[in-house]
C-alpha positions in Angstrom: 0.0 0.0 0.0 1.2 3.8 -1.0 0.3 7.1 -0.4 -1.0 8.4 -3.8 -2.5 11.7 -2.7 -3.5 13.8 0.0 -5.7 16.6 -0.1 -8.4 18.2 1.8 -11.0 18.9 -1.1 -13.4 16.1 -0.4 -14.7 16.1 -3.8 -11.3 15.8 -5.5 -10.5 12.8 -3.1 -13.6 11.2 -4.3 -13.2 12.0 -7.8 -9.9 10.4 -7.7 -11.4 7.4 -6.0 -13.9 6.8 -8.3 -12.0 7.2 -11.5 -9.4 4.9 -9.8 -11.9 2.0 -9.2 -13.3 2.8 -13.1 -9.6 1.7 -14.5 -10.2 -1.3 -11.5 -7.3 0.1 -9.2 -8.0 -1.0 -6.0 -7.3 1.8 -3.4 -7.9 2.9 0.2 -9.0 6.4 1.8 -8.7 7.1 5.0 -9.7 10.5 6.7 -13.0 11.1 4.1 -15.4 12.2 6.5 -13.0 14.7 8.2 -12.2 16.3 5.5 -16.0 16.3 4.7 -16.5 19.2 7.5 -13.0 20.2 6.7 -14.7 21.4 2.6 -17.7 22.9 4.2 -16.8 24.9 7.6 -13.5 25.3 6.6 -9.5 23.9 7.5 -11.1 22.3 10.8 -10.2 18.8 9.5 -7.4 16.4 8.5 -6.9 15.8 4.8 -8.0 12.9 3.2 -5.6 10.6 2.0 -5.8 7.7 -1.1 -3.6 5.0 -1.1 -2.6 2.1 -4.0 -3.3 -1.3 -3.1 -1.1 -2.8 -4.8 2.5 -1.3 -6.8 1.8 -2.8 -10.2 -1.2 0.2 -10.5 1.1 2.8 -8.9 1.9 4.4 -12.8 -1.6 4.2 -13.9 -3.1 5.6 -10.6 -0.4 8.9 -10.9 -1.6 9.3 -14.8 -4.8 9.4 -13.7 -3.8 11.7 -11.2 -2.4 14.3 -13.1 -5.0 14.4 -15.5 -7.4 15.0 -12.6 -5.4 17.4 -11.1 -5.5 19.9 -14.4 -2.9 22.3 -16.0 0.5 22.5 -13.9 2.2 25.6 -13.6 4.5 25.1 -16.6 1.1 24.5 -18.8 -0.6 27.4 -17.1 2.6 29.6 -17.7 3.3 28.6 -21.8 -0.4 29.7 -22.4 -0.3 33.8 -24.2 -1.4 35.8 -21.6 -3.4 38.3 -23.5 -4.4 41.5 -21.6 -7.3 43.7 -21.5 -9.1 44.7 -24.4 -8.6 48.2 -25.8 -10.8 51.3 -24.1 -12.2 52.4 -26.8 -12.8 48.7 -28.4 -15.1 48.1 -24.6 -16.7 51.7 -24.9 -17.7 51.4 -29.2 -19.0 48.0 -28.1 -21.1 49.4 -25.9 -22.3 52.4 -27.4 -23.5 50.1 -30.8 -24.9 47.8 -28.0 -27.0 51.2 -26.4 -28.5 52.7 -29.5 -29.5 49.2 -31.0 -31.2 48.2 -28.0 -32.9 51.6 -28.4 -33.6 51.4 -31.7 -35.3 48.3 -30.7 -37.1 49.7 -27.6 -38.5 52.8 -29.7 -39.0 51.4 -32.9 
């Protein structure tokens, strides 16, 4: 048995479980209905904690974990970052936005 994961979002420790026992990894959690009270009143709880059964699903169960887990740092950082949008690209928007829904109102 090994730690895979410990975490105190309840729902990510179930989701994790559940797509676990979907590829038929067999796995353990321990501390789920702490970290229950621990999602809704706050850090009052201990985190809840998966472990692999057995070593021969240890690579699949981290794969799945990452994918769970969404875009790491270096993904989140190679993305553009594009800023704002223009002033005056926010303010024509709105002004054609205005007199059409005018236009609609009056006509």
């Amino acid at each position: 048995m090994k730690l895979l994961c410990s975490s105190s979002s309840l729902a990510f420790i179930h989701s994790l479980r559940i797509a676990l026992a979907g590829e038929d990894i067999e796995t353990f959690c321990s501390d789920a209905e702490t970290t229950s009270l621990s999602s809704i009143a706050g850090p009052i709880g201990s985190a809840g904690r998966v472990y692999v059964l057995h070593e021969r699903d240890w690579n699949r169960a981290v794969e799945i974990m990452k994918e769970l887990s969404g875009p790491t740092q270096e993904r989140m950082a190679a993305a553009p970052n594009k800023g704002p949008l223009p002033i005056w690209l926010v303010v024509g928007v709105s002004a054609l936005l205005v007199a059409a829904l005018i236009g609609m109102l009056a006509g």
